[in-house]
MARKEVEX-243284 format. One record per residue: residue number from 0; x, y, z of N, C-alpha, C in turn. Coordinates in Angstrom, 1 decimal, padded with zeros to 4 digits, always signed. Example, Ala and Ser with C-alpha at 12.3 -4.5 7.8 and 13.67 -1.06 7.14 Angstrom:
{site 0; {+013.2; -005.7; +007.8}; {+012.3; -004.5; +007.8}; {+013.2; -003.3; +007.8}}
{site 1; {+012.8; -002.2; +007.1}; {+013.7; -001.1; +007.1}; {+012.9; +000.0; +007.9}}
This chain:
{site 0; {-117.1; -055.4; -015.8}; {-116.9; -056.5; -015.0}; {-115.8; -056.2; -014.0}}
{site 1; {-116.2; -056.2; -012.6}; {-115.0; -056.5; -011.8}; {-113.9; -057.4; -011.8}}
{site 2; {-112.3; -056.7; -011.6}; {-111.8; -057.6; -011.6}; {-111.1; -057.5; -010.1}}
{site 3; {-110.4; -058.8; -009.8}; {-110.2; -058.7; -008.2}; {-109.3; -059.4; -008.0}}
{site 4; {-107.7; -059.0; -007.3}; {-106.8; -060.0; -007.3}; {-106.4; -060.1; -005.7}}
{site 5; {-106.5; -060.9; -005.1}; {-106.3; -061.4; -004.0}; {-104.5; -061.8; -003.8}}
{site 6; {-103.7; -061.4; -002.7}; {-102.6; -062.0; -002.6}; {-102.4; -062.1; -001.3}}
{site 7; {-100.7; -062.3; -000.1}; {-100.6; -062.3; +000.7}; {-100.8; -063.3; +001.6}}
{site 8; {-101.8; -064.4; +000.8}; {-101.2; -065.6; +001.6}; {-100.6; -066.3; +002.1}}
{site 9; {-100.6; -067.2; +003.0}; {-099.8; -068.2; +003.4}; {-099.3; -069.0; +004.6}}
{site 10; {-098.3; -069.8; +004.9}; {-098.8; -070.9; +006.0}; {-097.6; -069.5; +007.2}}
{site 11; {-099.1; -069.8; +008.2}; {-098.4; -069.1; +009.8}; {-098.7; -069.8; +010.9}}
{site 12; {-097.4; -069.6; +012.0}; {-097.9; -070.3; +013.0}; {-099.2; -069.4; +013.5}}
{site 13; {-099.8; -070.2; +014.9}; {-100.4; -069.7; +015.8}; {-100.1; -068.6; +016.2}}
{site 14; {-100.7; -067.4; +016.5}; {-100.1; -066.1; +017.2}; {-099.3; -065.1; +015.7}}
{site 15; {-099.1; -065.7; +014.7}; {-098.8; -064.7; +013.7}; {-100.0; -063.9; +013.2}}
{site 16; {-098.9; -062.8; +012.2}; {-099.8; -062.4; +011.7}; {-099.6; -062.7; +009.8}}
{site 17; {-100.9; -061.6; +009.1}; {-100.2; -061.2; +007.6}; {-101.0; -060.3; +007.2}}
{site 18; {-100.9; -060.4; +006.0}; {-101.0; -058.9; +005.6}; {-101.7; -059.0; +004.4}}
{site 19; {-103.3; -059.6; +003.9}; {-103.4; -060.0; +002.8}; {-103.7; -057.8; +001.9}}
{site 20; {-103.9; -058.4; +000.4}; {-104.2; -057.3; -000.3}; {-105.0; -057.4; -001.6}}
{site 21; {-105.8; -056.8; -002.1}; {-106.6; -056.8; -002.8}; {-106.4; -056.1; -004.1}}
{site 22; {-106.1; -056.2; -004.9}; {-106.5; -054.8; -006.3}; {-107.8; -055.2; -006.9}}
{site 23; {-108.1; -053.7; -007.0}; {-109.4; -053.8; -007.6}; {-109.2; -052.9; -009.1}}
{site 24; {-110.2; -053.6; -010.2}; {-110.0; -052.7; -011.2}; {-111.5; -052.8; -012.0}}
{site 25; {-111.5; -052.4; -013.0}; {-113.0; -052.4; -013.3}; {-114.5; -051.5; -013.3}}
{site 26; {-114.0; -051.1; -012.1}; {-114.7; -049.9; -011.2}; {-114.7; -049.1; -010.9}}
{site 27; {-115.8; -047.9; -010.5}; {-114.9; -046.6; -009.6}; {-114.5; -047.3; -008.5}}
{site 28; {-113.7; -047.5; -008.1}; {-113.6; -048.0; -006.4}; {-114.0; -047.3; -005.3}}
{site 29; {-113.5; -045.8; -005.4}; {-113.9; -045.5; -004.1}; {-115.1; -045.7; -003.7}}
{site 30; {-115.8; -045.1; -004.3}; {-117.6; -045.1; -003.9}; {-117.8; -046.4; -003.9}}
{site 31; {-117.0; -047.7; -003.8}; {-117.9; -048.8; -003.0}; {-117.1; -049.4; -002.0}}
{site 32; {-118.7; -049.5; -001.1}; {-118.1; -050.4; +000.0}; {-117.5; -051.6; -000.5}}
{site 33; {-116.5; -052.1; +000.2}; {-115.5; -053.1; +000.5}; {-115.4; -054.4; +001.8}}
{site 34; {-115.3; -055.7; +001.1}; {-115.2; -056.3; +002.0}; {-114.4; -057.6; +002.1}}
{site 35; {-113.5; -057.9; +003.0}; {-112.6; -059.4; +003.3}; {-114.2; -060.8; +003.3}}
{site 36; {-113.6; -061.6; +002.7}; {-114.5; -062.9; +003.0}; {-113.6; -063.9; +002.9}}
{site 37; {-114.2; -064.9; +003.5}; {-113.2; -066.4; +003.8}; {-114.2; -067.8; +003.6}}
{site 38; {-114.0; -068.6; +003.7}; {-114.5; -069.7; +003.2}; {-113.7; -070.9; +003.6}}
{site 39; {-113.9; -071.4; +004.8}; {-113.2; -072.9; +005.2}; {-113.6; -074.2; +004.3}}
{site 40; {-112.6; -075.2; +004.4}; {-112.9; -076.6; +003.5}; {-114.4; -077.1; +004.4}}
{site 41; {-115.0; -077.3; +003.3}; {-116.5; -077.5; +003.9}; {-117.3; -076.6; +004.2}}
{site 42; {-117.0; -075.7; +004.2}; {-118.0; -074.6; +004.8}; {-118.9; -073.5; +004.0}}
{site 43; {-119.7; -072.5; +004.2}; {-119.9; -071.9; +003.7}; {-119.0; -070.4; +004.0}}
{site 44; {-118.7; -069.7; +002.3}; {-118.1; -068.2; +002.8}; {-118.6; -067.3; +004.1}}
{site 45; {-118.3; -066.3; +004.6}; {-118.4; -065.7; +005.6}; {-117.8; -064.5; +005.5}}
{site 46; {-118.7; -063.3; +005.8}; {-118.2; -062.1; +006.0}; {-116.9; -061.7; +007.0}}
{site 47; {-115.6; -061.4; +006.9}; {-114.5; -061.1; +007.8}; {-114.8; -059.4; +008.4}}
{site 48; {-114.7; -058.9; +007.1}; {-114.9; -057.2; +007.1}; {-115.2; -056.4; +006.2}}
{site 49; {-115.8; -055.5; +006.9}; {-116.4; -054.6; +005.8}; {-115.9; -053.3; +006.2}}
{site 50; {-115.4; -052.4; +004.8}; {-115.2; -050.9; +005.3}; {-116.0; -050.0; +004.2}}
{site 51; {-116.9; -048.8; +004.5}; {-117.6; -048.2; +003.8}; {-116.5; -047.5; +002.6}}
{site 52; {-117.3; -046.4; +001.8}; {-116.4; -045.9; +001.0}; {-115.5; -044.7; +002.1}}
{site 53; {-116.6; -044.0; +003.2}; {-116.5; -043.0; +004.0}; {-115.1; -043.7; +005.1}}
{site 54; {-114.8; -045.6; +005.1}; {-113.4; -045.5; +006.0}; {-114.6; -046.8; +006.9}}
{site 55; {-115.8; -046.5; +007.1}; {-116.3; -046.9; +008.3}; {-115.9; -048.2; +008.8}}
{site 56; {-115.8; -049.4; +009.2}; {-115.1; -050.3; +009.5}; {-116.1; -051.3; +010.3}}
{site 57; {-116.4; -052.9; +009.8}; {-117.4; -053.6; +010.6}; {-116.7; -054.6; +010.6}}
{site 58; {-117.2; -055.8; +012.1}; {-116.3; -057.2; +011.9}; {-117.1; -058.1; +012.8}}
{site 59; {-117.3; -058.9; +012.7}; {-117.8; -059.9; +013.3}; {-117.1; -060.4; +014.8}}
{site 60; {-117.9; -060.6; +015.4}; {-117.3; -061.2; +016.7}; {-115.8; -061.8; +016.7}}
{site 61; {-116.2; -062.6; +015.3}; {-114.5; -064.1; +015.5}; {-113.5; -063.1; +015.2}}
{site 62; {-113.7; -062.0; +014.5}; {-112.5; -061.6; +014.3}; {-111.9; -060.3; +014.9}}
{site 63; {-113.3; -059.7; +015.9}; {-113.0; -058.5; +015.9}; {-111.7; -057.8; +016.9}}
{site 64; {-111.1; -057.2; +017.3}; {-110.2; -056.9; +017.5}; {-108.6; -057.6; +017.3}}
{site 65; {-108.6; -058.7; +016.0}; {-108.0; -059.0; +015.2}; {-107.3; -059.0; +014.3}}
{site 66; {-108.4; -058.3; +013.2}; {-108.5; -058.0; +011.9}; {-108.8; -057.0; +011.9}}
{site 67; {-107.6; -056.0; +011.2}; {-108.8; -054.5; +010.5}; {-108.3; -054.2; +008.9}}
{site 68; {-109.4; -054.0; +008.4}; {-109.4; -054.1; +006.8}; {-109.5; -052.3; +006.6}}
{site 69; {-108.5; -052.1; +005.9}; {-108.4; -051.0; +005.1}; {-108.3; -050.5; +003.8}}
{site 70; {-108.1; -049.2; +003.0}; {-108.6; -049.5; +002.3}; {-107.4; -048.1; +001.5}}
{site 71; {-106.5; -048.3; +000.3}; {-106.0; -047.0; -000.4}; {-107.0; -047.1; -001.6}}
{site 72; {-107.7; -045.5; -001.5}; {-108.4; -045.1; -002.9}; {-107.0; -044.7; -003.9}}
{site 73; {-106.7; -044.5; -003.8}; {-105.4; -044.1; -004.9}; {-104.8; -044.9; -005.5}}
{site 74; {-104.8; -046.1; -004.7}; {-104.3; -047.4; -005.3}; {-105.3; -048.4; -005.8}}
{site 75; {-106.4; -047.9; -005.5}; {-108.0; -048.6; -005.9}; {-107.6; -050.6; -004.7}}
{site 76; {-107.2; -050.7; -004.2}; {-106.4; -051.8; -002.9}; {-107.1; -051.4; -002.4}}
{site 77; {-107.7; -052.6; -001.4}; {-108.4; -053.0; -000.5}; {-107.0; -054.0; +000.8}}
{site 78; {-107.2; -053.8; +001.9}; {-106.3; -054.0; +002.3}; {-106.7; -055.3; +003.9}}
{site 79; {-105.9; -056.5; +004.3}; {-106.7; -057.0; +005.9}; {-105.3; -056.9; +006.5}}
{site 80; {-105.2; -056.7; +007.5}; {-104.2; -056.7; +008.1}; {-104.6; -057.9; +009.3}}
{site 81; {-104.0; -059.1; +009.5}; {-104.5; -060.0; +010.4}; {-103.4; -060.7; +011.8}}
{site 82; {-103.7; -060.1; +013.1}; {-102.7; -060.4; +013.6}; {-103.1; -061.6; +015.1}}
{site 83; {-103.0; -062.1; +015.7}; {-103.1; -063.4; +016.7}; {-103.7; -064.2; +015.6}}
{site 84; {-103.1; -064.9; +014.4}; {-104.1; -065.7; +014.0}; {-104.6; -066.8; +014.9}}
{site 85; {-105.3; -067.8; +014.6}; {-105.9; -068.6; +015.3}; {-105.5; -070.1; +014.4}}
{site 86; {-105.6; -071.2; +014.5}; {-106.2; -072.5; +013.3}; {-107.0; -072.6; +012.8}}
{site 87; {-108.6; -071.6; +013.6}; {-109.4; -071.5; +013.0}; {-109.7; -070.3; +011.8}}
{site 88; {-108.9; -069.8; +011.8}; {-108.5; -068.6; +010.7}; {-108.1; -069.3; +009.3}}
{site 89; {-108.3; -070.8; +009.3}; {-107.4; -071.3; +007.9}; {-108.9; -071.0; +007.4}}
{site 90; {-108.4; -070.6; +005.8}; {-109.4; -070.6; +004.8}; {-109.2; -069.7; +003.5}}
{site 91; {-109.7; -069.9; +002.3}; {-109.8; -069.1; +001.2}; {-110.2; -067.5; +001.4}}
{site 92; {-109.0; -066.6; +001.3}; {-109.4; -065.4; +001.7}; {-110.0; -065.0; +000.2}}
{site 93; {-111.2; -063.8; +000.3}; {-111.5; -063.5; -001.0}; {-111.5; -061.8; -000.4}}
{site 94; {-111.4; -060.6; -001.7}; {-112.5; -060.0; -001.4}; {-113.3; -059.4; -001.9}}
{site 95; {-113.8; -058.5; -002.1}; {-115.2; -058.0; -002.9}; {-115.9; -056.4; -002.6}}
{site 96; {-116.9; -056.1; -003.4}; {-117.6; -055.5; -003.1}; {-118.2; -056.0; -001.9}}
{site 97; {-118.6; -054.8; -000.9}; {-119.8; -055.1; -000.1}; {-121.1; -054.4; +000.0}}
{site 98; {-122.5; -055.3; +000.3}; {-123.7; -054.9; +000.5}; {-124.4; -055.9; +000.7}}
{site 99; {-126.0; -055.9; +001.4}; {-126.4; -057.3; +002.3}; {-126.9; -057.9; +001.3}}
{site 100; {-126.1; -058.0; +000.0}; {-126.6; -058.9; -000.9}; {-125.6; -059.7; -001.7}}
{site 101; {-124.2; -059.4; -001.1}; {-123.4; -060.2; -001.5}; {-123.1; -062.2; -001.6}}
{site 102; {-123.9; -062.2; -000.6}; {-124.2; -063.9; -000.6}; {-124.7; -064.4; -002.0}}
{site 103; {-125.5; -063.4; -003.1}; {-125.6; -063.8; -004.3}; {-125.0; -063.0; -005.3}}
{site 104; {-123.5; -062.8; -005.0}; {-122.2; -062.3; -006.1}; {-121.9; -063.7; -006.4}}
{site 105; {-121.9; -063.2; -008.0}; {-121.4; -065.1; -008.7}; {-119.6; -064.3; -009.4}}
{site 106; {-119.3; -062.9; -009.4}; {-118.1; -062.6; -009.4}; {-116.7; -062.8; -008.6}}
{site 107; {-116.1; -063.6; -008.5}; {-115.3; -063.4; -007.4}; {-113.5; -063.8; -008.2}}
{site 108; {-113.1; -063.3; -007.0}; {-111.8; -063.9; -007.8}; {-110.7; -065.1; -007.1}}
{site 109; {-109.5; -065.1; -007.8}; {-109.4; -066.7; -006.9}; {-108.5; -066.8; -005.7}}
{site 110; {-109.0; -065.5; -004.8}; {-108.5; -066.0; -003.4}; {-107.3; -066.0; -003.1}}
{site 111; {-106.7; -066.0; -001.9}; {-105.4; -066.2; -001.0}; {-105.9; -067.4; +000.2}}
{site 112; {-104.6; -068.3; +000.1}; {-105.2; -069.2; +000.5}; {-104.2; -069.2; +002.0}}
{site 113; {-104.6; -068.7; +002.9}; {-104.3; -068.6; +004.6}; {-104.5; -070.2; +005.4}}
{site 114; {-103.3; -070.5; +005.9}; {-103.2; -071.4; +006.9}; {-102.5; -071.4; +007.9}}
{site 115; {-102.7; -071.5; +009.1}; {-102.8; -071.6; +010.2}; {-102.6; -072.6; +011.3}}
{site 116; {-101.1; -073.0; +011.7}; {-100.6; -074.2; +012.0}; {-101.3; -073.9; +013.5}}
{site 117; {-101.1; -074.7; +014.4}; {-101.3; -075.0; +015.8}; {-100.1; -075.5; +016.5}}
């Protein structure tokens, strides 16, 4: 069983940044891809970022030049580094394995919770 600790939350103005962080245990780590996800009140989760085991690095439009998720194998940590936030950036950070089948992971763990004054 994966286990997955999320931290690094917390309340920022506009234009800040933070620094959330992940440990992972359970797993080999390196050999999997990795990914940030978020989850606004009401909404459905959403992919932030994804970095392969090889480093490679993906992001969605909202966030990209933003956000870059990294990643220490040594530390088995998964890493987001988040800087201009937005208000729309409030939400449950999580993160996880990645693959295009993560929408049906019933594993997760319980988040960093990021907010974002205006």
């Amino acid at each position: 069983q994966l286990q997955l600790v999320e931290s690094g939350g917390g309340l920022v103005q506009a234009g800040g940044s933070l620094r959330l962080s992940c440990a992972v245990s359970g797993r080999i780590f390196s050999i999997n891809a990795m990914g940030w996800y978020r989850q606004a009140a009401g909404n459905e989760r959403e992919l932030v970022a994804s970095i392969s085991s090889g480093g490679v690095t993906n992001y969605p439009d909202s966030v990209k030049g933003r956000f870059t998720i990294s990643r220490d194998n040594t530390k088995n940590t998964v890493y987001l580094q988040m800087n201009s936030l937005k208000p729309e950036d409030t939400a449950v950070y999580y993160c996880n394995t990645y693959s295009s089948r993560w929408r049906g992971y019933n594993n997760w763990g319980q988040g960093t919770q990021v907010t974002v004054s205006s």
